[in-house]
N, C-alpha and C positions, 0 to 999 in steps of 0.2 A: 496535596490537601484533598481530602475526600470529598463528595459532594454533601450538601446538607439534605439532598434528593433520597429518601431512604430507597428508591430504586435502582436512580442512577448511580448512586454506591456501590450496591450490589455489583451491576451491572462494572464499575472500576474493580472492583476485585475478584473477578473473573476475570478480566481483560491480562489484570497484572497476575496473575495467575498462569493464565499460558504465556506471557514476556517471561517470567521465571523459566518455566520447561524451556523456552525457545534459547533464553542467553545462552542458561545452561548446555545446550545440544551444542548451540555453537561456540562454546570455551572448549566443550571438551572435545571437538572435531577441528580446534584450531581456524574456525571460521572467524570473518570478522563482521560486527553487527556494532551498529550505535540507533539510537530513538533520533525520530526527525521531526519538523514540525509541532505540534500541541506538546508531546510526549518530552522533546527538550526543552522547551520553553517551563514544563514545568518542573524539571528534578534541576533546574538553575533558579528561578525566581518561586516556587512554592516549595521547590524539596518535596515531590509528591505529582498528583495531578494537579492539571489544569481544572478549578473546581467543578464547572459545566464542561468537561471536554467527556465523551464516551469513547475514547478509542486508543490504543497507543498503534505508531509507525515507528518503523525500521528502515535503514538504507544498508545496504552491502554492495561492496565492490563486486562487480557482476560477475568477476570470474569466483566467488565466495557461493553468490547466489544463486549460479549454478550447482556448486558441490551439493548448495542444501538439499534442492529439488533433488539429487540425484539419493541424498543420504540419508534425508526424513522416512521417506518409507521401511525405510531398517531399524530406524529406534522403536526402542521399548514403548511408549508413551500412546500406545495407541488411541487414547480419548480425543489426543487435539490430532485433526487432520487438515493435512498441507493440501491447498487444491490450487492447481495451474492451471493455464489453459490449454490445450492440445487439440489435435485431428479430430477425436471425438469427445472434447468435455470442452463446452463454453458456459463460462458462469457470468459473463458481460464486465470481466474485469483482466487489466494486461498484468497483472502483477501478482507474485504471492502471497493467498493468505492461509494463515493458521486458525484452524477455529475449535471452538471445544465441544464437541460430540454430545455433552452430558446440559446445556442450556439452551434458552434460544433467541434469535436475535434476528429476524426477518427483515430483511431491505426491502423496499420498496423497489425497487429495479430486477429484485429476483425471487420475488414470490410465485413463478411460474415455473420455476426451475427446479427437478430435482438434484438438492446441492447439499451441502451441511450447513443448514442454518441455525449455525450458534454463534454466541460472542466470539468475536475475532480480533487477531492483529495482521497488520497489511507490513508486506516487505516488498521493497522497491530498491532495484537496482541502480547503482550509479557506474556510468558510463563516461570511458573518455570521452572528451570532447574535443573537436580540434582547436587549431589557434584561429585562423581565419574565418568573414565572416561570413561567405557564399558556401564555405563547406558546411559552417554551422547550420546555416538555413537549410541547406541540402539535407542532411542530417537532422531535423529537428521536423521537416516533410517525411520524412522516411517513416520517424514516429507518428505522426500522424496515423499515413496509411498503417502500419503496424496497430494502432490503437481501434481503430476501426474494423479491420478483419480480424481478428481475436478477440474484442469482445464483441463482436455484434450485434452493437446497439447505437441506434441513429442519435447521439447527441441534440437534445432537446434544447439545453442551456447555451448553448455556444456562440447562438447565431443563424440567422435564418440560412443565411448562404451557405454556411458548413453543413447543417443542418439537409439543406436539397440536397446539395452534392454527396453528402452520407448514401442517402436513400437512393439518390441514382446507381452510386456503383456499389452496393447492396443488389440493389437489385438487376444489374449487368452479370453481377457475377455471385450465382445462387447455391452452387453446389457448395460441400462441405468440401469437398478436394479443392476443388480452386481456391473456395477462401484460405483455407488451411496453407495452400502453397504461396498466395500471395505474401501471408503475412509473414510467413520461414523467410521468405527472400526480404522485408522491409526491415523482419528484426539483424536479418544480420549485415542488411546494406547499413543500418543507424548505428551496430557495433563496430564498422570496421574499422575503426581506428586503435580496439584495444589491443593491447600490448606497447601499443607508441608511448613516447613519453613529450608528452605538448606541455605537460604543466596543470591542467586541466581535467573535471569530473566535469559531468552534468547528468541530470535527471531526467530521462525521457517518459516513465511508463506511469505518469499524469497528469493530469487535467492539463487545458491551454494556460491557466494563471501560472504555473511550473514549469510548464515543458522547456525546455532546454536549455533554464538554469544554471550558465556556467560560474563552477566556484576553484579556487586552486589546491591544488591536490592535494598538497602538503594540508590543506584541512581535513583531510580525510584518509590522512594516513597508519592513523591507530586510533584506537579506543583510551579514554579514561571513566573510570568509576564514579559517578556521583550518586549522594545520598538519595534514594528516590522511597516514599513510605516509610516500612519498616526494614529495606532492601537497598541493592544500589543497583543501577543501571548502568549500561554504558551510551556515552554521550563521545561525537568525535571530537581529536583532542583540539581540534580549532574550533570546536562550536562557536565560539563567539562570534568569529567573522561569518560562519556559515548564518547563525540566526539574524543580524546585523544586517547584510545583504536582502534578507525575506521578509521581514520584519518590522525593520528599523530599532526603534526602542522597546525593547522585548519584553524589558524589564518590568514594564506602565503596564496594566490591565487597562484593555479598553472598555470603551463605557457599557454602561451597564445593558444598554437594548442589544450589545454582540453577543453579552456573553451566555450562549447559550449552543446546545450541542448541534451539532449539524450535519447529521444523518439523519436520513428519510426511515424508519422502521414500519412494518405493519403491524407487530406485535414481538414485542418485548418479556422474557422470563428466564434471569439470570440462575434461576434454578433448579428448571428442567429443561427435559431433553427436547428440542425439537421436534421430533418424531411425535410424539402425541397429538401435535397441529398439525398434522399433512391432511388434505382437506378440509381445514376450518381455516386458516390461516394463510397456509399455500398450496398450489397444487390444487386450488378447489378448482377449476374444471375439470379433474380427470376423475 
């Protein structure tokens, strides 16, 4: 269901606009994608968006969400671009987003950044997880440091103690090669269980309310279709237990003082480009 927000509208159908390009790219490259969080709760209980939600997420099995990263720069669709992190491009986020070239959509966490600030949708890999609970902890520290040297941004919200200890080994370790190598090595100490068969996903590359989320596999083994808008999306075919587990009653709208979007923006315009705010908007110190 759309918003009655004539912006935040907007702002939904751009969003599902590149979810369209994105499904697409990934039916026809045999990838697998389902909507997570806001995005499933509401093509099950509104048939559509979440009315105040501004954003749709995706999860892919991370050997998928590799192919993408590898395969997006080859499709046609030049307008929406795929940005990761790497050696040399940090945008203070551990996970893939898609944005659209031709709007714009400014965070507050990266209006210093030269990046593609347009409406986005965010894709987040899932990861084996093990069975055990010291290898999970081990593994869900691993994401941590991972989350910390790739995006490189001291976590404000977390906690004062996370918070110090960010900034300290920030700043222990200042160079772009170091950071770069530390976090190569935490992503792939937190992967290395994939290809095993435990039974088990989990969700490492967000926030501490999420991180290491374990759900059973079997929920997350194929995709099904539900009506979402004027379109269908894909939702995993266990959704229910996955939203269940995060959620509880998914079904119930909470009360009225939640429901609203929660993202930080500087400035919002679902129907131009970015590019005309560089210096007014972001990027005004240079």
């Amino acid at each position: 269901m759309y918003s009655n927000d004539p912006k935040l509208a907007k702002v939904q159908h751009a969003t599902l606009k590149i979810a369209r390009v994105f499904v697409d790219f990934c039916q026809s490259h045999e990838l697998l994608c389902y909507f997570c969080g806001g995005g499933a709760i509401g093509a099950v209980r509104e048939h559509g968006f979440v009315p105040w939600d501004d954003d749709l997420d995706f999860f892919m099995p991370r050997a998928d969400y590799q192919k993408l990263i590898q395969l997006w720069p080859k499709g046609p669709e030049q307008r929406f671009a795929l940005e990761v992190a790497s050696q040399h491009f940090v945008n203070r986020n551990n996970f893939v987003t898609v944005r659209d070239r031709e709007t714009t959509f400014i965070k507050t966490y990266q209006k210093d950044l030269d990046v593609v600030h347009g409406v986005a949708i965010d894709v987040f890999p899932l990861d084996v997880a093990p069975v055990s609970k010291v290898g999970h902890d081990v593994q869900r520290a691993w994401a941590m440091v991972y989350a910390l040297f790739s995006e490189q941004l001291v976590p404000e919200t977390h906690g004062g103690i996370i918070a110090a200890g960010s900034r300290l080994l920030l700043g222990l370790f200042r160079s772009e090669q170091m950071r770069y190598r530390i976090w190569r090595f935490a992503e792939h100490r937190m992967t290395r269980y994939q290809g095993r068969d435990t039974g088990l996903v989990t969700e490492l590359c967000v926030g501490p309310k999420y991180m290491g989320n374990r759900y059973p596999e079997t929920a997350f083994k194929s995709a099904v279709m539900l009506p979402f808008e004027d379109t269908a999306m894909p939702l995993p075919v266990g959704y229910d237990i996955y939203l269940r587990q995060v959620f509880g009653n998914y079904m119930q709208r909470p009360p009225k003082a939640q429901q609203k979007p929660h993202h930080d923006a500087v400035f919002i315009d679902p129907e131009h480009s970015y590019t005309r705010y560089e210096g007014r908007y972001y990027l005004t110190k240079h």
